[in-house]
C-alpha positions as CSV (number, residue, x, y, z in Angstrom):
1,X,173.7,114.3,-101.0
2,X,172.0,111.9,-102.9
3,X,172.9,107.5,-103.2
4,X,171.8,104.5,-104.9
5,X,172.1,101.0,-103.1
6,X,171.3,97.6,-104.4
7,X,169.9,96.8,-101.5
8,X,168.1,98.0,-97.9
9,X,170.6,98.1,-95.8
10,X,170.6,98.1,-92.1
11,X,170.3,102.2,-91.6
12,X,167.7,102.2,-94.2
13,X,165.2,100.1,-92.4
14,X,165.8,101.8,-89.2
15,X,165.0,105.3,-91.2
16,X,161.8,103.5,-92.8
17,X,160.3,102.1,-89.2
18,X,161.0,105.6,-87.6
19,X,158.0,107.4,-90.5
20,X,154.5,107.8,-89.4
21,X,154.0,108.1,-93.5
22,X,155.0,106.8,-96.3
23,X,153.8,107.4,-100.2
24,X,153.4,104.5,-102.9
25,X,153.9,105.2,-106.5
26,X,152.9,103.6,-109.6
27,X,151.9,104.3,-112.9
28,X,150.3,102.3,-115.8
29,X,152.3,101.6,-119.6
30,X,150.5,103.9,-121.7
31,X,151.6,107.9,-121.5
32,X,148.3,109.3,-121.4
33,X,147.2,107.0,-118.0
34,X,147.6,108.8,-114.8
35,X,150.6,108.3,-112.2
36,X,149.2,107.7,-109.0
37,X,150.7,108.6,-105.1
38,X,148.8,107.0,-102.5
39,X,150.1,107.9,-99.2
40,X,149.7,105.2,-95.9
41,X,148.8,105.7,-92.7
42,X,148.9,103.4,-89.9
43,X,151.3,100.4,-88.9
44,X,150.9,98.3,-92.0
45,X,154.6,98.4,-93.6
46,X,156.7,95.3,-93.4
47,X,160.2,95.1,-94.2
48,X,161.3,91.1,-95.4
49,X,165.5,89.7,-95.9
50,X,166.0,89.7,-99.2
51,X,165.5,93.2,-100.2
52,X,161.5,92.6,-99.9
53,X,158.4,94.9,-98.0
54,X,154.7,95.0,-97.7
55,X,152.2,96.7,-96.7
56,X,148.6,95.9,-95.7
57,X,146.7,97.7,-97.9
58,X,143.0,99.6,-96.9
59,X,139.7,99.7,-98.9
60,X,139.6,103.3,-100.1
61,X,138.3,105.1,-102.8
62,X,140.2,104.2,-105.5
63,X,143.0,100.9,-106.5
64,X,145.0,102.7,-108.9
65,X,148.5,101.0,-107.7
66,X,146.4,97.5,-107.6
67,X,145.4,98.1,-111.2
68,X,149.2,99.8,-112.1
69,X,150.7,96.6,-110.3
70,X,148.8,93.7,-112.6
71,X,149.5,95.2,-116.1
72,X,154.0,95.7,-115.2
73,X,154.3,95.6,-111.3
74,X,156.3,98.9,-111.4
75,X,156.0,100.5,-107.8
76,X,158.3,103.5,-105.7
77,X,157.9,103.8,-102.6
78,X,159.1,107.1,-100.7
79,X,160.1,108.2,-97.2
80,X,160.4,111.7,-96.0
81,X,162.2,113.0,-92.6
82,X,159.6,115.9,-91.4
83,X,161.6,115.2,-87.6
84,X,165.5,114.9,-87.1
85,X,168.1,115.4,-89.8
86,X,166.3,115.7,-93.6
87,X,166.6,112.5,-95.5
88,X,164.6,111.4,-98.4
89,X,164.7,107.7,-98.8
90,X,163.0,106.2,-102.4
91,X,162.6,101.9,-102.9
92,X,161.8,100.8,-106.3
93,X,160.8,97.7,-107.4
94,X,158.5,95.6,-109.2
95,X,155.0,95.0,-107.2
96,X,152.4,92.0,-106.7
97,X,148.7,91.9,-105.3
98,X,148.0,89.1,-102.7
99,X,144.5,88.9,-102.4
100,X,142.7,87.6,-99.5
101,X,141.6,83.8,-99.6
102,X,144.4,82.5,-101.3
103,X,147.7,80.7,-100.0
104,X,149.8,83.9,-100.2
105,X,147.5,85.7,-98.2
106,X,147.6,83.1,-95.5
107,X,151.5,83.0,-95.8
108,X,152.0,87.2,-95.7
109,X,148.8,88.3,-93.8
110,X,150.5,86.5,-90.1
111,X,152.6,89.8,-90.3
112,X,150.2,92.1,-89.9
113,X,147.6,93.3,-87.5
114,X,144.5,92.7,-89.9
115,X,142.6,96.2,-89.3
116,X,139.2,96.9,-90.0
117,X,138.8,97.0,-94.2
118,X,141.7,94.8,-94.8
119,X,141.3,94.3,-98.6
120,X,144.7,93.2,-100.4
121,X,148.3,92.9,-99.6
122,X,150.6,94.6,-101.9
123,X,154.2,93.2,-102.0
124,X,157.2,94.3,-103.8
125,X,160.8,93.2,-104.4
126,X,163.3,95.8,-104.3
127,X,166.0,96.3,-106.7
128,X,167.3,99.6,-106.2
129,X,166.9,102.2,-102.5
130,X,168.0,106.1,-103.3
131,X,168.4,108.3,-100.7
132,X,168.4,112.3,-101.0
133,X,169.2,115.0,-99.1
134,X,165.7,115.9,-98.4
135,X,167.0,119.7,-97.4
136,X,163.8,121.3,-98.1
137,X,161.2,118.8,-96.3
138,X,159.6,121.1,-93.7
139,X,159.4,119.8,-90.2
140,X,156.3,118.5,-88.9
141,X,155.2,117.1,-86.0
142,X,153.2,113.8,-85.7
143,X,149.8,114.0,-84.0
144,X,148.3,110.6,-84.3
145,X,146.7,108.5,-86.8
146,X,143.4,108.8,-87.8
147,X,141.0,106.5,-87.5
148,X,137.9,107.4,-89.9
149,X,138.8,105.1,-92.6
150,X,139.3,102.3,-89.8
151,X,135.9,103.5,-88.4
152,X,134.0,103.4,-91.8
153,X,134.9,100.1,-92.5
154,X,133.9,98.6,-89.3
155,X,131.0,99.5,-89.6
156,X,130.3,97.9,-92.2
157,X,129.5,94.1,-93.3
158,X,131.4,92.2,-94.9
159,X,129.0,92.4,-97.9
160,X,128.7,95.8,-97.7
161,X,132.4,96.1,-97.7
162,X,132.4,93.4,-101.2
163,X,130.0,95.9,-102.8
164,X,132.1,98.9,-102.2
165,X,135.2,96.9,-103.5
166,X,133.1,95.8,-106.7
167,X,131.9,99.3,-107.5
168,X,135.1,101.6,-106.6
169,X,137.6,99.0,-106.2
170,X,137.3,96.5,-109.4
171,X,138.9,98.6,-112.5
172,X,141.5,102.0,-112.2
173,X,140.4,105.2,-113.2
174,X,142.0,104.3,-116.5
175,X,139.9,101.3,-117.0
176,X,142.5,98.6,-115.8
177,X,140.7,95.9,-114.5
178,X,142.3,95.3,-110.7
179,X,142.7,92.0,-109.2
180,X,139.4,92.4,-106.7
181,X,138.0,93.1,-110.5
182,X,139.4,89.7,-111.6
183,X,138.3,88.0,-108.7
184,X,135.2,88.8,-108.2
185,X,134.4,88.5,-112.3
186,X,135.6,85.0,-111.4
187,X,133.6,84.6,-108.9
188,X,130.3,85.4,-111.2
């Protein structure tokens, strides 16, 4: 049944590169804010030594665990088997935003294959993995990823793209104020 590791070990990451999806979970401080779980497509997870992973993240509707991550970093990420033996696997940690056009971004982004609507970075340190039986997961079979938000973005310009990010992207649904808020209010 269930464990709790200080660390990713070896198994772990092998379980983690083996999912087609994974699920992000944040949350902000005050009880009546919403907990947000994204879920992520694509190739964008990385796993780092020292207990550290990333993923590149997509522009999209919303930037709830952008806003969650600025005001106390707290971020989960889970795992599921839905082929070969059930597992759950959870990483928590505390979370930053790397934003394009700084030094961080230059650093982290060589990593990744920069797709179409690249819009942030989000990195995490982990301090605790928890794995769980995962006995109830159904079993799924993987299709392919889709490519409508890769699509969407690449057809648009790079303005367009800024625009989008200012009007859905800048504060949370809770009014947080993400860092593509703070940038671009620094920018103005």
């Amino acid at each position: 049944m269930g464990k709790v590791y200080s660390a990713i070990l070896p198994e772990h990451e092998e379980f983690i590169r083996k999912q087609r999806i994974f699920f992000v979970g944040s949350a902000p401080l005050t009880a009546e804010g919403h907990v947000n779980i994204s879920p992520k497509g694509h190739d964008v997870l990385r796993i780092f030594p020292q207990n550290e992973v990333a993923y590149l993240d997509l522009t999209g509707s919303g930037n709830e665990t952008s806003a969650h991550l600025k005001e106390n970093g707290r971020i989960t990420f889970m795992f599921l088997a839905f082929e070969g033996p059930p597992m759950i696997l959870r990483l928590y940690g505390s979370g930053s935003v790397i934003l394009p056009g700084t030094p961080e971004w230059t650093n982290m982004s060589k990593h990744f294959d920069l797709l179409p609507g690249a819009r942030q970075i989000i990195h995490a340190k982990i301090d605790t993995v928890k794995t769980s039986c995962g006995f109830s997961v159904p079993f799924y079979s993987y299709e392919g990823e889709r490519d409508t938000l890769q699509q969407w973005s690449a057809n648009k310009s790079e303005q367009d793209l800024e625009e989008y990010r200012k009007k859905k992207n800048s504060i949370s649904m809770d009014g947080i104020v993400t860092p593509i808020g703070e940038a671009l209010d620094n920018v103005n």
